[in-house]
MARFI-236009 format. One record per atom (N, C-alpha, C, O): residue in three letters; x, y, z. Coordinates in steps of 0.02 Angstrom, whole numbers, padded with zeros to 5 digits, always signed. Example, Ala and Ser with C-alpha at 12.3 -4.5 7.8 and 13.67 -1.06 7.14 Angstrom:
ALA+00660-00284+00390 ALA+00615-00225+00390 ALA+00660-00165+00390 ALA+00712-00166+00423 SER+00642-00112+00354 SER+00684-00053+00357 SER+00645+00002+00394 SER+00670+00057+00402 
end
This chain:
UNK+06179+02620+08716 UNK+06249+02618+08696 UNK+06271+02687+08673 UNK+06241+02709+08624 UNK+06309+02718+08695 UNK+06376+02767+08664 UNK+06420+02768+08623 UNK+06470+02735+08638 UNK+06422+02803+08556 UNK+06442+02760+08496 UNK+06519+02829+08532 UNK+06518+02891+08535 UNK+06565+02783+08548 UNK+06634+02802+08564 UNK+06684+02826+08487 UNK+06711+02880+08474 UNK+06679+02767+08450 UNK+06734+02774+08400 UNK+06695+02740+08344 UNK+06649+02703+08362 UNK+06709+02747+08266 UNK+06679+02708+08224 UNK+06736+02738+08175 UNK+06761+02794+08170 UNK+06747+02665+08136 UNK+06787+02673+08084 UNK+06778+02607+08030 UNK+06773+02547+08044 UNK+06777+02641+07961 UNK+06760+02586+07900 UNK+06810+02566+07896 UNK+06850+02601+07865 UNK+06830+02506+07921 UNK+06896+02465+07936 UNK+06906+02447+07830 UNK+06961+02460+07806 UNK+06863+02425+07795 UNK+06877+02398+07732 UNK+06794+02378+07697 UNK+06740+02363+07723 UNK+06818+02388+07621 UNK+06768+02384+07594 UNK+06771+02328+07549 UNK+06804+02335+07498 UNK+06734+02259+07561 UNK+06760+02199+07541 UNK+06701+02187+07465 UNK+06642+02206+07460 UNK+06734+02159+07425 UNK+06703+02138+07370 UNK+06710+02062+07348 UNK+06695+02038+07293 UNK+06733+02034+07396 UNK+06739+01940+07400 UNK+06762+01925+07478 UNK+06794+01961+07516 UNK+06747+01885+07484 UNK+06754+01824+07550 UNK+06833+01840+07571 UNK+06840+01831+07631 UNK+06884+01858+07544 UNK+06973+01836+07553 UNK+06972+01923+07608 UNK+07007+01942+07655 UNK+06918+01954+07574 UNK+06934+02045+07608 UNK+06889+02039+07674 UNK+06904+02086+07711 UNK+06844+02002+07700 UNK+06824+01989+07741 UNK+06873+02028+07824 UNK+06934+02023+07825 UNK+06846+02056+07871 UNK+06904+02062+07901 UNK+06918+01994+07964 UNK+06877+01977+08006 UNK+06962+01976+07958 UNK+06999+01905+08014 UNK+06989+01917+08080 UNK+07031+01889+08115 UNK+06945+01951+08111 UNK+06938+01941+08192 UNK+06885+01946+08198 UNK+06846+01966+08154 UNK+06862+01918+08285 UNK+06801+01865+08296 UNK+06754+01918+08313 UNK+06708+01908+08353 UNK+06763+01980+08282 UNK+06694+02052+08324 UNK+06618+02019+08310 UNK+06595+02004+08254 UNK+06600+02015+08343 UNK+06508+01999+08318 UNK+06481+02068+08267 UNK+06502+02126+08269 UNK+06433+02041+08227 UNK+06419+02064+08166 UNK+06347+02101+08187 UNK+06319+02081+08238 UNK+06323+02145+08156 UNK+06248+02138+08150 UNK+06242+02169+08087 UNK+06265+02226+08077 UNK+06211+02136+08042 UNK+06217+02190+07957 UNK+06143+02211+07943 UNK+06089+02191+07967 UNK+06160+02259+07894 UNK+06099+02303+07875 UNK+06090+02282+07813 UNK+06139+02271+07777 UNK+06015+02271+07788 UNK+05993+02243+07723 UNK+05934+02271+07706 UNK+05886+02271+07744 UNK+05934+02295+07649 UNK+05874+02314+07613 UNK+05884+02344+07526 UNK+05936+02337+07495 UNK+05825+02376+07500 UNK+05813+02388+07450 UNK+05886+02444+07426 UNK+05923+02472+07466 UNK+05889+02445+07373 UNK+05916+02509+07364 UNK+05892+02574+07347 UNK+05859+02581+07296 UNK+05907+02626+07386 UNK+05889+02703+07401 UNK+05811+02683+07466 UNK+05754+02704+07462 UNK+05844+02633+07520 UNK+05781+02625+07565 UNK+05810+02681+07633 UNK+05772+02694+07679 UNK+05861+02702+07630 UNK+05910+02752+07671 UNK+05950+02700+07709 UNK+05946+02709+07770 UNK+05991+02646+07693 UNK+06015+02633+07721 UNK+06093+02666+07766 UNK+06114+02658+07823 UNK+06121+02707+07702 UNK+06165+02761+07733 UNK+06136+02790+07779 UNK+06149+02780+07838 UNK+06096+02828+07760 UNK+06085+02877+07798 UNK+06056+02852+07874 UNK+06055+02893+07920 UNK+06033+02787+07883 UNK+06007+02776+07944 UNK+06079+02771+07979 UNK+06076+02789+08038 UNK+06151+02749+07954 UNK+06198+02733+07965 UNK+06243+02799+07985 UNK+06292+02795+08022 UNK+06223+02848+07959 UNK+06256+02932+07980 UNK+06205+02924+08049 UNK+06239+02915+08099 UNK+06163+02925+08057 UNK+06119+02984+08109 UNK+06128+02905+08166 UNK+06134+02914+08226 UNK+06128+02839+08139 UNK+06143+02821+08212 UNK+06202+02826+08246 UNK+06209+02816+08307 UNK+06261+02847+08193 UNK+06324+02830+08240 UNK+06346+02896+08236 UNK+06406+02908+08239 UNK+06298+02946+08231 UNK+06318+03018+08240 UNK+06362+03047+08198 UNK+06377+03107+08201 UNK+06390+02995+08146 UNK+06436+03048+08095 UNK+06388+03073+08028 UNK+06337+03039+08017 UNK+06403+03125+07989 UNK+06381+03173+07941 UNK+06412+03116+07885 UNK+06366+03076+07877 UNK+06468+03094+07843 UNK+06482+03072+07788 UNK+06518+03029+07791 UNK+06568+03022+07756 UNK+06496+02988+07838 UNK+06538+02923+07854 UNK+06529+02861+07781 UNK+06566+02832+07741 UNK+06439+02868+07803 UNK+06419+02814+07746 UNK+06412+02861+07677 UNK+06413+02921+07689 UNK+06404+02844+07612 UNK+06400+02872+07567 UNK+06330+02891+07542 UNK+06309+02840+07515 UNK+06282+02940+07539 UNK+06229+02960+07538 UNK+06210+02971+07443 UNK+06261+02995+07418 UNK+06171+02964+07406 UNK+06144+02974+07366 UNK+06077+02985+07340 UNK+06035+02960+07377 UNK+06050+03017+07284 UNK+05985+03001+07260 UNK+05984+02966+07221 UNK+05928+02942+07210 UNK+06039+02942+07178 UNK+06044+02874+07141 UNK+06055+02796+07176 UNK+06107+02777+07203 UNK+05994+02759+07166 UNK+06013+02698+07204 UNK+06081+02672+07180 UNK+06118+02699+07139 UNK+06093+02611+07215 UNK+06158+02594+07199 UNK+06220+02603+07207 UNK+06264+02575+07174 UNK+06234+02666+07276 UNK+06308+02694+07274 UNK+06343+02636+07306 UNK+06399+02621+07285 UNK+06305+02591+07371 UNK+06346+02516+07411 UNK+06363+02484+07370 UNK+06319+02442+07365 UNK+06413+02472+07322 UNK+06423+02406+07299 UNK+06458+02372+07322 UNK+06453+02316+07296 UNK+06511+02374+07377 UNK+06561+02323+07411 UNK+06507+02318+07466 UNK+06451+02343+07474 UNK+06549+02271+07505 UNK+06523+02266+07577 UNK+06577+02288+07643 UNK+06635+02273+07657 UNK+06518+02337+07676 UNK+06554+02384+07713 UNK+06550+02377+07778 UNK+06498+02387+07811 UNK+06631+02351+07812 UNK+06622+02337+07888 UNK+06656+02393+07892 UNK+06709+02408+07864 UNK+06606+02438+07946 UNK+06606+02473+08008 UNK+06605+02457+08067 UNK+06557+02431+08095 UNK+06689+02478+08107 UNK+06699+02439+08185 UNK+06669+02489+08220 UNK+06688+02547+08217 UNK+06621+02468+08253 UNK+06598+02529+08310 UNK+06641+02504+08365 UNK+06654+02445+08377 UNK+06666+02563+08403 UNK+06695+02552+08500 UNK+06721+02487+08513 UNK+06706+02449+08559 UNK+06780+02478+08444 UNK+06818+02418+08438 UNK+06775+02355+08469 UNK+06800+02311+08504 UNK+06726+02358+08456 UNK+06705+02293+08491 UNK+06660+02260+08463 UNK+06650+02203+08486 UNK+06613+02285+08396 UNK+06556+02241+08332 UNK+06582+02282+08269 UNK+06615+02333+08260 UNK+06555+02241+08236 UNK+06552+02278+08152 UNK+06495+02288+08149 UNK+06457+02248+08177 UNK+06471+02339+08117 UNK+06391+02370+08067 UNK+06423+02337+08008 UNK+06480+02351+07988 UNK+06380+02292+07980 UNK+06408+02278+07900 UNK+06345+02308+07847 UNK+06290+02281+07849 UNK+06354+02347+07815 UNK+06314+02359+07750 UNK+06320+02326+07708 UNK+06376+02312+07686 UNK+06256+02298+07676 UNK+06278+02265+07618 UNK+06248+02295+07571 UNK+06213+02338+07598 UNK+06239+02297+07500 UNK+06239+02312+07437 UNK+06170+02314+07447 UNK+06144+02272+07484 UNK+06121+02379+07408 UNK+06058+02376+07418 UNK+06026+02342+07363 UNK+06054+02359+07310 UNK+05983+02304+07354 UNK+05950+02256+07315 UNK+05887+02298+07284 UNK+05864+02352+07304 UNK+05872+02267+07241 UNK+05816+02298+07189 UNK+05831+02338+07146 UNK+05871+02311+07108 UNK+05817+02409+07126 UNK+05810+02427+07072 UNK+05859+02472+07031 UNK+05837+02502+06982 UNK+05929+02476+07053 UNK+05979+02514+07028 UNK+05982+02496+06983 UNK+05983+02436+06971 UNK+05987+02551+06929 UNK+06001+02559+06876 UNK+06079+02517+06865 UNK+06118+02562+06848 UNK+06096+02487+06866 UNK+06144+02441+06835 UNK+06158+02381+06798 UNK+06102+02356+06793 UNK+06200+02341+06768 UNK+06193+02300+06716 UNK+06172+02254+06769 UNK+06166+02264+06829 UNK+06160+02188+06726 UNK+06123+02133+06751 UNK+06195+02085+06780 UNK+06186+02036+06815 UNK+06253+02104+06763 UNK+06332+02043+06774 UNK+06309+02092+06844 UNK+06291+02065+06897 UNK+06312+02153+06839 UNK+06348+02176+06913 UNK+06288+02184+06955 UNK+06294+02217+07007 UNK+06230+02160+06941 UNK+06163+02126+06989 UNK+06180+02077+07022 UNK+06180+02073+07084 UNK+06200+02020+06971 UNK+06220+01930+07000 UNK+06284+01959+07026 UNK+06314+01913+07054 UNK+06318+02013+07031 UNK+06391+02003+07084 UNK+06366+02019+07133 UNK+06366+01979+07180 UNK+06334+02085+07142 UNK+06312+02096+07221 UNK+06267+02037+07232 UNK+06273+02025+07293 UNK+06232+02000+07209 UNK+06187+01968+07239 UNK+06225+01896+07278 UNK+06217+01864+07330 UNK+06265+01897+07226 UNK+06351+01826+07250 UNK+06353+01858+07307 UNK+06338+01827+07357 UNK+06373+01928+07312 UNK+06413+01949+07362 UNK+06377+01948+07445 UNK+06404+01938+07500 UNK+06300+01963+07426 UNK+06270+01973+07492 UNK+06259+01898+07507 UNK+06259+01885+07567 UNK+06250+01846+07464 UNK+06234+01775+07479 UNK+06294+01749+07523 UNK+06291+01724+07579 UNK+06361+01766+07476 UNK+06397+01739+07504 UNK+06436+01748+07601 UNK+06464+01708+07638 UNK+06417+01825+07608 UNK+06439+01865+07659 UNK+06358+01793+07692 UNK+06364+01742+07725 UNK+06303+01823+07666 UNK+06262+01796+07738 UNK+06280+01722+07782 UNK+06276+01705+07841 UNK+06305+01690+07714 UNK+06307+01618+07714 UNK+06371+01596+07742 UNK+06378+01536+07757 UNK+06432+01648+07752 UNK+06491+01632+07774 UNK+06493+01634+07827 UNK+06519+01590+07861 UNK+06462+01692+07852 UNK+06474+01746+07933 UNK+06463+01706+07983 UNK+06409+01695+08009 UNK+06522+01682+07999 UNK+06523+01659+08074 UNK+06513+01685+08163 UNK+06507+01660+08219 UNK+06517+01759+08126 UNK+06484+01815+08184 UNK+06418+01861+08192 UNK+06400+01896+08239 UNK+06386+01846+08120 UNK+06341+01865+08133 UNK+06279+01848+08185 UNK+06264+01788+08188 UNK+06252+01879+08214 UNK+06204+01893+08280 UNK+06142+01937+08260 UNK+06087+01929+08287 UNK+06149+01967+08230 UNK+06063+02021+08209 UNK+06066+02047+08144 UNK+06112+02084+08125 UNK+06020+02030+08110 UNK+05997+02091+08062 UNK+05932+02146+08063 UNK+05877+02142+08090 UNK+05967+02204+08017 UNK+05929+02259+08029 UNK+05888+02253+07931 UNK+05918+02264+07879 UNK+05795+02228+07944 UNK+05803+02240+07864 UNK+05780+02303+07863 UNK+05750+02322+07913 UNK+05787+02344+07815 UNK+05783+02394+07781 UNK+05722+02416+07758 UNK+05740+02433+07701 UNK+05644+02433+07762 UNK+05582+02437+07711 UNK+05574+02518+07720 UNK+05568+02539+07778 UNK+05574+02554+07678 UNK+05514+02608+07665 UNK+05449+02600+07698 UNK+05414+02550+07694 UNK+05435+02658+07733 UNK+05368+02647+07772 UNK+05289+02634+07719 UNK+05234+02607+07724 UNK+05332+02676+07668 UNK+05269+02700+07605 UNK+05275+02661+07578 UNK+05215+02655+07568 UNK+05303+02604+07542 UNK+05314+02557+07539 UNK+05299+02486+07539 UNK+05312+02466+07595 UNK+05276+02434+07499 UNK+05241+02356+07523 UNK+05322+02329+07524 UNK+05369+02356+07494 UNK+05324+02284+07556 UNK+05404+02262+07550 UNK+05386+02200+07489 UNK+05338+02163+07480 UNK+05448+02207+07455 UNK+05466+02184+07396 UNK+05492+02086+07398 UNK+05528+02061+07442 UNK+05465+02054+07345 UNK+05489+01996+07306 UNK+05570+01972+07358 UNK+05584+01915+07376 UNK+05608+02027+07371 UNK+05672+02024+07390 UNK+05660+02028+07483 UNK+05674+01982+07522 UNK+05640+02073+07497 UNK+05623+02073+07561 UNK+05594+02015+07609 UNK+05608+02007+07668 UNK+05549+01973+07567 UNK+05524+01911+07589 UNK+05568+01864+07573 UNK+05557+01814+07607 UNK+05617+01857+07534 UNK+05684+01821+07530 UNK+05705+01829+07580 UNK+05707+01777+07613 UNK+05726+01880+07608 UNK+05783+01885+07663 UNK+05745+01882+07711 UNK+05782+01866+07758 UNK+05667+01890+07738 UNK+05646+01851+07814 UNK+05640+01780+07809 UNK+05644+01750+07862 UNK+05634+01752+07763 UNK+05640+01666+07747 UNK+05722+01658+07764 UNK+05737+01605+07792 UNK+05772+01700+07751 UNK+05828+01678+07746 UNK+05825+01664+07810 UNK+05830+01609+07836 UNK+05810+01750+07852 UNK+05853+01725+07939 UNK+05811+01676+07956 UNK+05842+01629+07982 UNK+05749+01665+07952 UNK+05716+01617+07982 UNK+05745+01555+07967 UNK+05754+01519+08016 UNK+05759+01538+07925 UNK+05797+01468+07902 UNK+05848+01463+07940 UNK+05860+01411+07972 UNK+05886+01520+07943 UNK+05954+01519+07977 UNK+05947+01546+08060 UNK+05987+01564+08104 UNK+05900+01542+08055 UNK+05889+01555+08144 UNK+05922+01628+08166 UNK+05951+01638+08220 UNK+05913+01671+08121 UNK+05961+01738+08132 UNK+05907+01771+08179 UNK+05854+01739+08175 UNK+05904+01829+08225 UNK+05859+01853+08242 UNK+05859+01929+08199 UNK+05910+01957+08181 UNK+05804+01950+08191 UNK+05812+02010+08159 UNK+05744+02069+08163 UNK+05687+02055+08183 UNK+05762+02124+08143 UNK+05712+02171+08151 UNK+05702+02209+08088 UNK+05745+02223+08046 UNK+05638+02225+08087 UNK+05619+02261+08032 UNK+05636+02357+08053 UNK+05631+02382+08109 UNK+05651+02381+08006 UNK+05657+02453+08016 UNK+05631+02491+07947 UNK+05644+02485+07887 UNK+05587+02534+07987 UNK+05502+02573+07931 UNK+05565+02629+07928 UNK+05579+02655+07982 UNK+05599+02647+07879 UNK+05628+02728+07855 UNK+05595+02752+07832 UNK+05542+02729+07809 UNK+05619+02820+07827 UNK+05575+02891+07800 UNK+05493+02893+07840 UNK+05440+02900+07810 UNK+05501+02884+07907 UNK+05453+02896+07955 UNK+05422+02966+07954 UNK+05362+02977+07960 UNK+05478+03018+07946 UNK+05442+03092+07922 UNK+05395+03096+07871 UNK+05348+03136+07873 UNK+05407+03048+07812 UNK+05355+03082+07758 UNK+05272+03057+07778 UNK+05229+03097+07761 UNK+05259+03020+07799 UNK+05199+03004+07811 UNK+05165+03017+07891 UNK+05200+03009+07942 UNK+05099+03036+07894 UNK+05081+03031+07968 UNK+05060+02990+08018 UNK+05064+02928+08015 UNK+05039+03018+08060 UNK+05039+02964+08124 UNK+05002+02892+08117 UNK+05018+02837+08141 UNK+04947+02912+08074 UNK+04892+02855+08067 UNK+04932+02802+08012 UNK+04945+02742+08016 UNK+04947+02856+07958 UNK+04994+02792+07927 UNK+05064+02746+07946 UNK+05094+02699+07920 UNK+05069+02774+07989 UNK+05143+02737+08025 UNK+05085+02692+08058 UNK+05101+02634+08043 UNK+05040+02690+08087 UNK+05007+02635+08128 UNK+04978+02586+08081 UNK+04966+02531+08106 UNK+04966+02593+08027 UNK+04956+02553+07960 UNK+04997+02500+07916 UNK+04994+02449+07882 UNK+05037+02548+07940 UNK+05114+02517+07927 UNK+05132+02453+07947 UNK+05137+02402+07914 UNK+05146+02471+08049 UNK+05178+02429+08087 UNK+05122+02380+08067 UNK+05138+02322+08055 UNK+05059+02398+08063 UNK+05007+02322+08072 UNK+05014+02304+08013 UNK+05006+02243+08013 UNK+05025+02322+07959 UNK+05049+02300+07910 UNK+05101+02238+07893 UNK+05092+02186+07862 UNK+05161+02266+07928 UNK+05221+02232+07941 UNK+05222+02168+07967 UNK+05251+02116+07951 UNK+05173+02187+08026 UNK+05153+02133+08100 UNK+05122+02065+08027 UNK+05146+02011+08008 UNK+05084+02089+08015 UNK+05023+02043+07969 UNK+05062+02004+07896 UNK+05048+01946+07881 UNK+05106+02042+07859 UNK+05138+02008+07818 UNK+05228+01977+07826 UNK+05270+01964+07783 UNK+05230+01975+07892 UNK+05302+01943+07904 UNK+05278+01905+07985 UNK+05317+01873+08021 UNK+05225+01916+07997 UNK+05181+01854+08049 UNK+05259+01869+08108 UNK+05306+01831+08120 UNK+05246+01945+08136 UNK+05303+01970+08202 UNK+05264+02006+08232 UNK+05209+02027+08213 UNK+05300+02019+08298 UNK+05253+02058+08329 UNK+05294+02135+08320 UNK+05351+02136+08297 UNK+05250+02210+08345 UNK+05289+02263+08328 UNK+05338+02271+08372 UNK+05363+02327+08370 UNK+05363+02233+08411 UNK+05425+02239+08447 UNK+05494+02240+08400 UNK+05551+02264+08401 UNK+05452+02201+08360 UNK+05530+02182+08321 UNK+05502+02246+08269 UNK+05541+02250+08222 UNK+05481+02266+08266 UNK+05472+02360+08226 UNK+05499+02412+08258 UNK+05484+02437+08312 UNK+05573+02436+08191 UNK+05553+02506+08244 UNK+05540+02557+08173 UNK+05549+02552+08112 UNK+05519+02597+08210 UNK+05483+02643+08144 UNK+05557+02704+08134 UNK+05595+02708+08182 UNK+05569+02737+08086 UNK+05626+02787+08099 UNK+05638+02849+08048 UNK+05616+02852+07991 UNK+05668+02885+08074 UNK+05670+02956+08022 UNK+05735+02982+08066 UNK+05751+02985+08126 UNK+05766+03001+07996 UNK+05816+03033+08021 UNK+05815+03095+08045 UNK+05853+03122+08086 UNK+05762+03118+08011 UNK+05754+03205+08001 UNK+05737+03202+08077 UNK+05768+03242+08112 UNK+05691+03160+08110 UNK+05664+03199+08181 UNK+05698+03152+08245 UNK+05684+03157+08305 UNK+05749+03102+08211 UNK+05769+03061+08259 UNK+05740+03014+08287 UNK+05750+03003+08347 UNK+05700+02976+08252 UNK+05657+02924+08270 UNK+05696+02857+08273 UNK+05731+02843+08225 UNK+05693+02816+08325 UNK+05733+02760+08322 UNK+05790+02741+08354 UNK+05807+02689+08383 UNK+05829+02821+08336 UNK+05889+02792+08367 UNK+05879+02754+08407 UNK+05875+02693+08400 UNK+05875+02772+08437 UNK+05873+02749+08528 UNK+05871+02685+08532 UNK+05898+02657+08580 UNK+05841+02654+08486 UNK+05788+02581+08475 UNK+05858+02534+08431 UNK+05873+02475+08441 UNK+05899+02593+08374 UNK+05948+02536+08336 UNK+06004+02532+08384 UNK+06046+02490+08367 UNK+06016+02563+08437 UNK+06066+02574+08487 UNK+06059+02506+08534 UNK+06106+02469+08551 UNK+05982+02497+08552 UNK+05971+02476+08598 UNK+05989+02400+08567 UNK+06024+02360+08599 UNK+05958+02384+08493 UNK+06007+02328+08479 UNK+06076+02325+08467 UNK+06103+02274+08488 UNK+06107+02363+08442 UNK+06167+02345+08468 UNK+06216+02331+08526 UNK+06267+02297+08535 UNK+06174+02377+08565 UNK+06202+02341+08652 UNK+06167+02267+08668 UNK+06198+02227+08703 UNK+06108+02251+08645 UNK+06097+02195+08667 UNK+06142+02137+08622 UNK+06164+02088+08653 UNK+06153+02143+08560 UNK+06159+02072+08531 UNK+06240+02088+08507 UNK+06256+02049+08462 UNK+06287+02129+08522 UNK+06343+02124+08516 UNK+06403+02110+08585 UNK+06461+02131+08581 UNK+06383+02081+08632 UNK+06411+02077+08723 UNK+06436+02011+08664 UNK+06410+01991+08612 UNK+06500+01989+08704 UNK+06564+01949+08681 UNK+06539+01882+08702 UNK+06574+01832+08694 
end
């Protein structure tokens, strides 16, 4: 796919901001500070589209991005360890429940893990979720640069072994050397066709 046009149509913080037309969805989920921005700059080729930080916690709405008028990228709020109060924990957590549980267009998720990383208490929440809900989804290893070859193969068998997938549904990724794209592209041409 050819990312033509992309624009953050709205940044919703309840169900009413939702946007009203039928685009198929595919949303991104994970920890917070797992790069979910940043996987979101380098796949759709813009520099400061998504909001980048070293403080977890900058997603707090939920953010539909229309790619090539034709899907949304939805970000949602990164989960785990931001430094923030415990009311505005249980809102994002309302907020991502409620988005998963509403979305009548959703078609794929992208979860989010650190390669260096065991995936978290929360992470095994959300593969029980799609599985319950029959979502199809893929795991994505970020910050693929900091570690080497042998440990990225540690990883994926890692992954394979504690979410019982095969590494197809892995893609490993780094922004710095461009790892992946190709691979988050390739789902979006497959699971967003009308």
């Amino acid at each position: 796919m050819k990312i033509k046009t992309v624009e953050l149509v709205r940044t919703a913080f309840n169900e009413e901001q939702y946007p009203k037309d039928n685009f198929p969805q595919i949303v991104i989920v994970g920890r917070s500070n797992v790069g979910k921005s940043t996987l979101i700059n380098t796949v759709l080729n813009r520099k400061n589209l998504a909001k980048t930080s070293s403080k977890p916690g900058k997603t707090r709405g939920i953010n539909f991005y229309l790619i090539n008028n034709g899907f949304y990228l939805v970000d949602l709020p990164g989960y785990g360890y931001a430094k923030v109060s415990k009311e505005m924990k249980k809102q994002w957590a309302h907020n991502i429940e409620t988005f998963l549980n509403t979305s009548k267009y959703l078609r794929h998720a992208l979860l989010l893990i650190d390669i260096r990383r065991t995936p978290t208490e929360d992470d095994f929440l959300m593969v029980n979720w799609f599985r319950h809900k029959e979502l199809p989804f893929t795991v994505v290893l970020t910050k693929a640069d900091k570690v080497n070859k042998s440990e990225i193969v540690n990883a994926v068998e890692g992954i394979c072994k504690t979410f019982n997938i095969d590494s197809e549904r892995i893609i490993v990724f780094s922004s710095l050397k461009k790892m992946g794209v190709s691979q988050v592209l390739s789902i979006f041409d497959e699971w967003t066709k009308k």
